[in-house]
SEPAVO-206730 format. One record per residue (C-alpha): residue in three letters; y, z, x; residue number from 1. Coordinates in nm, 2 decimals, decimal comma. Layout:
aa; v; w; u; i
ALA; Y; Z; X; NUM
...
***
This chain:
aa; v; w; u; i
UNK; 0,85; 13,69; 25,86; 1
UNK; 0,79; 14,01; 25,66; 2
UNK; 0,96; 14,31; 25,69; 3
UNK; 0,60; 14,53; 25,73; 4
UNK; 0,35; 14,40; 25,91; 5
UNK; 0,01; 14,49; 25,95; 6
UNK; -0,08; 14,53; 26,27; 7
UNK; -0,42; 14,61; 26,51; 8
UNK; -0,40; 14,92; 26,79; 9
UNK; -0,08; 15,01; 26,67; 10
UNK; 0,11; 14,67; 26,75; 11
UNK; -0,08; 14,66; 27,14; 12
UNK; -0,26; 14,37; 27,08; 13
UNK; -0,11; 14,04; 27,15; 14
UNK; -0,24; 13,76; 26,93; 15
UNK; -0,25; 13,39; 27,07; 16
UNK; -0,28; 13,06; 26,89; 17
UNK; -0,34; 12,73; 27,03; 18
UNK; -0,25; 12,42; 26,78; 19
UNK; -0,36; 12,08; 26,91; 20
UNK; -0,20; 11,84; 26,66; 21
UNK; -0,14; 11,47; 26,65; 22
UNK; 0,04; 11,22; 26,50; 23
UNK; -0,04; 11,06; 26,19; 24
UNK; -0,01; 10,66; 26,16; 25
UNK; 0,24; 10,66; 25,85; 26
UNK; 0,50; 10,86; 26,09; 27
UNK; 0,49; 10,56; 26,31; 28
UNK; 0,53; 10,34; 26,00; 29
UNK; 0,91; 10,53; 25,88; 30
UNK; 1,21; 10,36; 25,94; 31
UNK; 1,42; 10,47; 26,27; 32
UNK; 1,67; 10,65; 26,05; 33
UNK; 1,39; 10,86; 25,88; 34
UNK; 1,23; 10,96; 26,22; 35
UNK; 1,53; 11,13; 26,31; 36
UNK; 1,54; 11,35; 26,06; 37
UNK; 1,18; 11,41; 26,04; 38
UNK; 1,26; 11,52; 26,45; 39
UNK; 1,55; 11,72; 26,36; 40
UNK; 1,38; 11,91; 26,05; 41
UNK; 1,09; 11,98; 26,29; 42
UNK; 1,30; 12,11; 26,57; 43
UNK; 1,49; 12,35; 26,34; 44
UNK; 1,14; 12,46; 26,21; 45
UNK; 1,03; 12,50; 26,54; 46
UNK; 1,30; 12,71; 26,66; 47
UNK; 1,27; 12,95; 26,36; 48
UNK; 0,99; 13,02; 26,45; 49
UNK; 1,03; 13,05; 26,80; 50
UNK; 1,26; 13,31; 26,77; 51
UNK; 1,01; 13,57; 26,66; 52
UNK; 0,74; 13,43; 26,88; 53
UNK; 0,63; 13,33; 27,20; 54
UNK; 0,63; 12,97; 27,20; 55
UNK; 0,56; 12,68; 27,45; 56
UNK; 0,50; 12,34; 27,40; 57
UNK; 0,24; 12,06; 27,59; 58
UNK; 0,25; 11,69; 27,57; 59
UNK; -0,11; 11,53; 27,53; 60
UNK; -0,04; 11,20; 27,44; 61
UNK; -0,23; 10,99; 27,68; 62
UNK; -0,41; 11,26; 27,83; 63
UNK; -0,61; 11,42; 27,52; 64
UNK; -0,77; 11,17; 27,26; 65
UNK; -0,74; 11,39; 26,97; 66
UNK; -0,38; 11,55; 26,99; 67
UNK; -0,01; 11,45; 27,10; 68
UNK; 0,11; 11,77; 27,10; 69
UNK; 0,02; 12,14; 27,21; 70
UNK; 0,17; 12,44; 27,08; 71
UNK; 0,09; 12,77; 27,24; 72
UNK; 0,23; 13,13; 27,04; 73
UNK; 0,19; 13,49; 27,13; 74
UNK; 0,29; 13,79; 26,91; 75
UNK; 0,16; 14,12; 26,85; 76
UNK; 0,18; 14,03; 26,48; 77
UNK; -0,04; 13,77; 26,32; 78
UNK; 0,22; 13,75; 26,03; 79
UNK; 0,48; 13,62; 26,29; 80
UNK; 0,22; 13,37; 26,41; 81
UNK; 0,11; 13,23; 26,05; 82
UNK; 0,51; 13,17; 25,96; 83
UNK; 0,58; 13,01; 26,29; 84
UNK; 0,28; 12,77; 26,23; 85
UNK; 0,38; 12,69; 25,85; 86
UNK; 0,78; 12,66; 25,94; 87
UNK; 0,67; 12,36; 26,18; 88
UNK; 0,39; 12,23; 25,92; 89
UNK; 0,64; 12,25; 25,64; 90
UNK; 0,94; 12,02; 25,82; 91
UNK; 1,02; 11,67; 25,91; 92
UNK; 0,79; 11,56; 26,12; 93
UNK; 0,53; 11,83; 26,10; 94
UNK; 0,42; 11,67; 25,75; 95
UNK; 0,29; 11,41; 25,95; 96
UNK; 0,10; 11,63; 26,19; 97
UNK; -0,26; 11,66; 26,18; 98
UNK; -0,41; 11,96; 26,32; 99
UNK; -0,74; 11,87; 26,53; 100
UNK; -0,82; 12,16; 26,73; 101
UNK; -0,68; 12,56; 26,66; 102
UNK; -0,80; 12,81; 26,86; 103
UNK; -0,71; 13,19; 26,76; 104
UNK; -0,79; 13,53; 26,99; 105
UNK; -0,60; 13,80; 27,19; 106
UNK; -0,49; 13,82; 27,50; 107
UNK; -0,46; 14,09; 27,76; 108
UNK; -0,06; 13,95; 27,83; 109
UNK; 0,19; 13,76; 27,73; 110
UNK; 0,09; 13,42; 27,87; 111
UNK; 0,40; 13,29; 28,05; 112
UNK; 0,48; 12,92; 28,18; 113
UNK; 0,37; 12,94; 28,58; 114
UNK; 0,28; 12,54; 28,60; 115
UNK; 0,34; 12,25; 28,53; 116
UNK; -0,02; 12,20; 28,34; 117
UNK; -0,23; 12,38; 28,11; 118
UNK; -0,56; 12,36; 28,13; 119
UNK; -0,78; 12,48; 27,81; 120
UNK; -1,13; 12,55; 27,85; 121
UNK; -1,35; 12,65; 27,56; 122
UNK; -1,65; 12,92; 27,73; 123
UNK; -1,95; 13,10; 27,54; 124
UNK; -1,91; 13,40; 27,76; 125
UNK; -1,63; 13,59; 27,90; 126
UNK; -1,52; 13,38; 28,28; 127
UNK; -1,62; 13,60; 28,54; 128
UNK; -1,44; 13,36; 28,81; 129
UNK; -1,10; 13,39; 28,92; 130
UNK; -0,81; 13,13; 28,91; 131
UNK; -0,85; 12,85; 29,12; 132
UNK; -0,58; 12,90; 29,48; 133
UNK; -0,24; 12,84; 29,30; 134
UNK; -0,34; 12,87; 28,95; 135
UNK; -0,25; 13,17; 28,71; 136
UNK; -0,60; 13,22; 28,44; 137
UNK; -0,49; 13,40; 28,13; 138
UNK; -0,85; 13,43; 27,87; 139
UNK; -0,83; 13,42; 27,51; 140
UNK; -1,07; 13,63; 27,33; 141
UNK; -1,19; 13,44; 27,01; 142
UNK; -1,45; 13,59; 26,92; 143
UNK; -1,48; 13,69; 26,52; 144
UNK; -1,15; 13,46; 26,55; 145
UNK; -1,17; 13,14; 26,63; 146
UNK; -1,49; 12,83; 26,70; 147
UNK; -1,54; 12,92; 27,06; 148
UNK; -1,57; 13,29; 27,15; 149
UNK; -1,36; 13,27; 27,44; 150
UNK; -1,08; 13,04; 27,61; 151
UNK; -1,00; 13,00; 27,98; 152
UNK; -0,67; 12,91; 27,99; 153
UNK; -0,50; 12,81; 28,31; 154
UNK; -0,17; 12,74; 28,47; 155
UNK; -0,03; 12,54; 28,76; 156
UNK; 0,05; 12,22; 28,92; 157
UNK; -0,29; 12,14; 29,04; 158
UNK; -0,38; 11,90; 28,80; 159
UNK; -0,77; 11,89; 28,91; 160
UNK; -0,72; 12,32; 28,83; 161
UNK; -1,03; 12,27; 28,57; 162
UNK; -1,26; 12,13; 28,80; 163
UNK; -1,26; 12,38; 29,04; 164
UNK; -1,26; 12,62; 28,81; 165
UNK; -1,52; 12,50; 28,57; 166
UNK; -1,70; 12,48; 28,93; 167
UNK; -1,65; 12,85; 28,98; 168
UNK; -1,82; 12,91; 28,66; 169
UNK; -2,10; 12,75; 28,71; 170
UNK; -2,07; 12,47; 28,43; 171
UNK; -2,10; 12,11; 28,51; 172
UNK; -1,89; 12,02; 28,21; 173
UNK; -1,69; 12,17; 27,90; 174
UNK; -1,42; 11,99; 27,69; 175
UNK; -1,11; 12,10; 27,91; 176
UNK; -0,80; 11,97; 27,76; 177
UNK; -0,48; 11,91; 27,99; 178
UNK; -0,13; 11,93; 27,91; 179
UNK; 0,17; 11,85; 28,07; 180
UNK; 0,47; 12,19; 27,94; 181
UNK; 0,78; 12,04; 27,90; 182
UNK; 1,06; 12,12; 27,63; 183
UNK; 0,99; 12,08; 27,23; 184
UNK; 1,27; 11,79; 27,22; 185
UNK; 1,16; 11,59; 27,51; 186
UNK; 0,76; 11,62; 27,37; 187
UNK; 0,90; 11,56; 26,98; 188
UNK; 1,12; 11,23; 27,14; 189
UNK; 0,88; 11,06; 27,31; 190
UNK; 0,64; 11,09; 26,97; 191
***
């Protein structure tokens, strides 16, 4: 991470990244012995990065077709962001990671863990519902930044959460994607 960083409204605005990555077949074709290490490369990557940067982590596998993994970072420097991403591309198991969705904006806040779920919904235009009952909405501006201009994302332990809110917004369907937050080891283990 660099010493000078450029930064956007004086180092207010928060920049947010979405990965969706999953798991190529030749990492399932190493020997036991060489997963490990790919893991523990990965983890220590992982937690460089972390320590500049907001990080939380998503399980897909089994409930998203094109990932295994989601990786969610917040900084107010895009610098920090870009070296989080490449410390976790460049190690162990992340050679064997294909990215298949990124998503890049701002936010209004640091997006904290208040669920057990994260729901990601790609919009066209800004949401103007509110959460769903028990349900904390965070959006993710994209636009000039990323493919969809905007990002609903939303946190809880209603797992039907993007139903009722894609419901509120009036669309009868969108690609919402739903993780399951749980800890970078447990996710990385069960891979």
């Amino acid at each position: 991470m660099t010493a000078i960083r450029a930064t956007s409204a004086e180092g207010l605005t928060l920049f947010a990244s979405l990965q969706v990555l999953r798991v190529e077949a030749r990492y399932r074709a190493l020997m036991a012995n060489e997963k490990v290490v790919a893991r523990q490369e990965f983890l220590a990557g992982y937690d460089r990065g972390a320590a500049r940067v907001r990080t939380d982590s998503y399980a897909l596998s089994g409930l998203a077709a094109d990932g295994d993994l989601l990786i969610v970072r917040s900084s107010n420097h895009l610098e920090d962001l870009n070296a989080a991403a490449t410390l976790v591309s460049d190690a162990g198991l992340g050679r064997h990671l294909t990215p298949s969705a990124l998503y890049l904006g701002t936010l209004g806040d640091a997006a904290r863990v208040s669920g057990r779920f994260l729901c990601v919904v790609p919009l066209s235009e800004k949401p103007a519902a509110a959460a769903p009952a028990g349900a904390r909405l965070s959006v993710l501006d994209c636009r000039g930044l990323g493919p969809a201009p905007f990002v609903a994302l939303l946190e809880g332990d209603d797992v039907l959460m993007g139903r009722a809110f894609l419901a509120a917004v009036g669309a009868s369907s969108a690609p919402v994607r739903m993780g399951l937050h749980g800890e970078i080891r447990d996710i990385v283990d069960s891979l």
